[in-house]
N, C-alpha and C positions, 0 to 999 in steps of 0.2 A: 504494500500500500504506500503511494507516494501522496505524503503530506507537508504539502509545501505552504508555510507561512502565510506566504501572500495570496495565496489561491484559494484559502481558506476565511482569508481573516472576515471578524465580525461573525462568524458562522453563530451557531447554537451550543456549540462548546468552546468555543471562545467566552461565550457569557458565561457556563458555568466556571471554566477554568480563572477566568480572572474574574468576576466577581467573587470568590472562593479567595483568589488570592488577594483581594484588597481587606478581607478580614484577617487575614491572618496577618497581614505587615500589619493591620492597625490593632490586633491583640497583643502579636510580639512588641510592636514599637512603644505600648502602655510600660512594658518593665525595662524599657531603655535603652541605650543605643543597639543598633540591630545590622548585623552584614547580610545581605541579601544576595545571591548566587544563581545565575541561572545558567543551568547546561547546554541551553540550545536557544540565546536568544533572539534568533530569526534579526528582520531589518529596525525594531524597535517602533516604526510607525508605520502604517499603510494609508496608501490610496484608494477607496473601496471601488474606484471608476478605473480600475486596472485591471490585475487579474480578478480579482475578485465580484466583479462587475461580471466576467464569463460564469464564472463557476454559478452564479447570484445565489451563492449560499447566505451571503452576506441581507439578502430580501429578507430571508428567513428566520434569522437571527438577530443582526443588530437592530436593522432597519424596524420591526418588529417590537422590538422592543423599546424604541425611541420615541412609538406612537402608541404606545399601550396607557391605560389609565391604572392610576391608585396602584402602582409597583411597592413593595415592600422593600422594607430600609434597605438591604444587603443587592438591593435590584437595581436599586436608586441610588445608589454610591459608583455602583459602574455608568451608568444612566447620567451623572453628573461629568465623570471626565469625561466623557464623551460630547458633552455638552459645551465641554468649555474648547474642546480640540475644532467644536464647530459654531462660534457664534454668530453665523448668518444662520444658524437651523440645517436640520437634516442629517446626516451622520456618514459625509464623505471621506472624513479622516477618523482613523481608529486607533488608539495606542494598544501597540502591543503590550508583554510584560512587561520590557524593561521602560519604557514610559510611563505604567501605571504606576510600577514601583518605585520610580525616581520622583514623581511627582508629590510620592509621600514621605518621603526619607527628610531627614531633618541635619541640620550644619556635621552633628556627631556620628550620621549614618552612614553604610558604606555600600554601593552595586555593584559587583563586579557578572559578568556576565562573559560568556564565551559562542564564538560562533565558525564554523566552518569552512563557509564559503567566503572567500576572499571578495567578492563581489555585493556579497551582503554584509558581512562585516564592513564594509567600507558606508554603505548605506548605514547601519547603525551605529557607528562612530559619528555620520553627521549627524543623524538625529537625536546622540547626548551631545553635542558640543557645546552645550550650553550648561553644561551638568559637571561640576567639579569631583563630585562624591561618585560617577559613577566611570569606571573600567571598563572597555570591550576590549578583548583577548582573542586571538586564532587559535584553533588548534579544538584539541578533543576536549569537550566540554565534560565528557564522564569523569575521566583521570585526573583533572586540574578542578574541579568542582571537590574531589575526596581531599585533594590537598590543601584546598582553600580552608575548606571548611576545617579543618585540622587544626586550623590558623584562625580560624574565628568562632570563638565556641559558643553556641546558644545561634548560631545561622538560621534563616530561615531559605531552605533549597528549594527551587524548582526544575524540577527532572520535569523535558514538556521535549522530547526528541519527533524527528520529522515520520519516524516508520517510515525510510527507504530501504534501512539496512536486515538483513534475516537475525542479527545478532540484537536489535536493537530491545526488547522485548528485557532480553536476558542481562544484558550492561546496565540498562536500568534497575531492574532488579539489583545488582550488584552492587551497583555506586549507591541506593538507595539503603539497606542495608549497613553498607561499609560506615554511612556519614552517621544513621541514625542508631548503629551502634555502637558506635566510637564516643558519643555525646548525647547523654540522653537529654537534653538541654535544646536541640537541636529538632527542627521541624521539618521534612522532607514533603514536597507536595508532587507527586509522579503523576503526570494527565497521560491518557490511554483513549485508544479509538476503542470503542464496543462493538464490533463486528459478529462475533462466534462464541459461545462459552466457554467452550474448549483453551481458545488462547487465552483469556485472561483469567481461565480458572489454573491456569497451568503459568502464570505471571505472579498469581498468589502463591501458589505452591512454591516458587523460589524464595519471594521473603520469607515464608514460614523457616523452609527449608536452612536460608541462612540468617535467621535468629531473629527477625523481627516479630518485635514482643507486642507493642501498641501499636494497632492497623485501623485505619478507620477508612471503607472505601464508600465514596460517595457517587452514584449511579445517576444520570437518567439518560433513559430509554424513551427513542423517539418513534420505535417498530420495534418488535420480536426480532432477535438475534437468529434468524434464519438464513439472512446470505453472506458470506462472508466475504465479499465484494464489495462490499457496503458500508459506510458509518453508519451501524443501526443506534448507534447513544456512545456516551463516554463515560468515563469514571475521573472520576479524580483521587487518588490513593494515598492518604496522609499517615505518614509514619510517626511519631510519638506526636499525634496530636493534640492540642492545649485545648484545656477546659470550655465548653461551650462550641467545641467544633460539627459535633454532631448535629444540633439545633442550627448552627449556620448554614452547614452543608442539605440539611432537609428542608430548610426556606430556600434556599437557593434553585436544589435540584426540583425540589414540589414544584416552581414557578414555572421551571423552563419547560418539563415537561405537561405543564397543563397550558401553557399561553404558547409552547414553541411546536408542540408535537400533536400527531394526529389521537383517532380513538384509542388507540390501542399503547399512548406512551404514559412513562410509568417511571416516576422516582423510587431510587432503594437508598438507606443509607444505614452501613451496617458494619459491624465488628467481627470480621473472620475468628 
C-alpha cells in the first residue's frame, strides 16, 4: 500500500491521527517542557488543490469536517488550526504533524522530526523556517527517533510511516516498543491503515510479543475490513498512554466514524 502524505492529506485519518495528536502534546505539554519526535514527517504543510485534490479524499475528510455543526472540543481544536492556516475560509491548506505540533510547543519545547525523501525534506525545512524549536533531519526516521528519544526522556513519539515498504509494519513495531520501553515516561502514538484483520492483528502481536505492557489502540472503521486493497478505517496505537487517553480517543474516533463514515462505520477503543 503506497501512502503518500500529500495524496492523502486532510483525509479521514488525518483527522483522527492528528486530532488525537493535538491532545496528547497539550496533556504532555501541562507537566512541562516536552521533545516531540516524529519518524516520518512527510512535507509539514499541504496544498489540498494538488494531489490531494485527485485522490478528493480530502472532500471527505477535512472538507467535511470544516462544515459540520456543534463538533466536540477534541474536533474543534483541529477545526481551529485549520482555521487559522485558512483565513479567507475553506480549508485549502492543511498542516501536517509537524505544523500542528510546532504550532503548540512553547520557547522551552523541542521538534525534531525526520524525513526520507530529499525532495520533501526540502519542502518541510521550508515550511518550519520560521520555527526555531523545530529540527528536520534525512535519513531513517525508525533508528534516529530510538536515539532521540534516548536523549529526551518523557518524549512524546509519532510513529505515522508511508506503508511503501513490506518491513514497514514490523520496524514500527520495533522502534515503538524499543522507545516505550526504554522510558516509561514516554508516549509513543503509531497510526496504521485498517485494511485486513489479519495484518494488524498480527502488528499487535509484535508489541505484545516485544514487551509492551500499556497499549491503548484506538479504531474507527469507515467499512468492514473485507478488502484489503483498501483503507477500510485506521487505528491509532498508543503505547504507555496518559491518563484520560481512552475518553479522548473514543470522542475522537465516535465523531469521525459517525459524521465521516457510511452505515456500517464503527469506533472501537480498547486495551489489548
Amino acid at each position: 500500500m503506497n501512502y503518500r502524505h500529500s495524496f492523502h492529506a486532510g483525509n479521514f485519518a488525518d483527522v483522527v491521527k492528528h486530532a488525537l495528536l493535538l491532545w496528547l502534546l497539550d496533556h504532555r505539554r501541562a507537566r512541562g517542557p516536552v521533545t516531540v519526535i516524529d519518524t516520518h514527517a512527510g512535507a509539514g504543510l499541504y496544498d489540498l488543490s494538488g494531489d490531494a485534490a485527485r485522490s478528493k479524499e480530502a472532500e471527505a475528510g477535512i472538507a467535511r469536517l470544516m462544515q459540520a455543526e456543534a463538533r466536540p472540543p477534541l474536533i474543534e481544536a483541529l477545526a481551529a488550526e485549520v482555521r487559522a492556516l485558512n483565513p479567507d475560509g475553506g480549508a485549502r491548506f492543511y498542516p501536517g504533524s509537524p505544523r500542528l505540533a510546532i504550532d503548540r510547543l512553547g520557547p522551552d519545547d523541542v521538534w525534531l522530526g525526520f524525513e526520507m525523501h530529499p525532495p520533501v525534506l526540502d519542502l518541510l525545512r521550508d515550511a518550519l523556517a520560521a520555527f526555531p524549536a523545530a529540527q528536520a533531519r534525512g535519513g531513517d526516521g525508525y533508528d534516529q527517533a530510538v536515539e532521540a528519544a534516548r536523549a529526551a526522556p518523557g518524549a512524546l513519539v509519532l510513529i505515522d510511516p508511508p506503508f511503501e515498504r513490506p518491513d514497514d509494519y514490523l520496524r514500527a513495531a520495533e522502534a515503538a516498543v524499543a522507545i516505550a520501553r526504554d522510558d516509561a515516561g514516554a508516549s509513543v502514538a503509531v497510526w496504521t491503515p485498517l485494511k485486513d484483520l489479519e495484518t494488524f492483528d498480527g502488528f499487535l502481536r509484535r508489541l505484545a510479543a516485544g514487551g509492551a505492557r500499556e497499549v491503548l489502540v484506538a479504531e474507527a472503521r469507515l467499512r468492514p475490513l473485507t478488502d484489503p486493497m483498501k483503507m477500510n478505517g485506521c487505528a491509532v496505537v498508543i503505547l504507555n498512554p496518559p491518563p484520560g487517553a481512552d475518553a479522548a480517543a473514543t470522542e475522537i474516533c465516535g465523531w469521525v466514524a459517525a459524521h465521516l463514515g457510511g452505515p456500517a462505520a464503527r469506533a472501537e477503543v480498547w486495551r489489548p
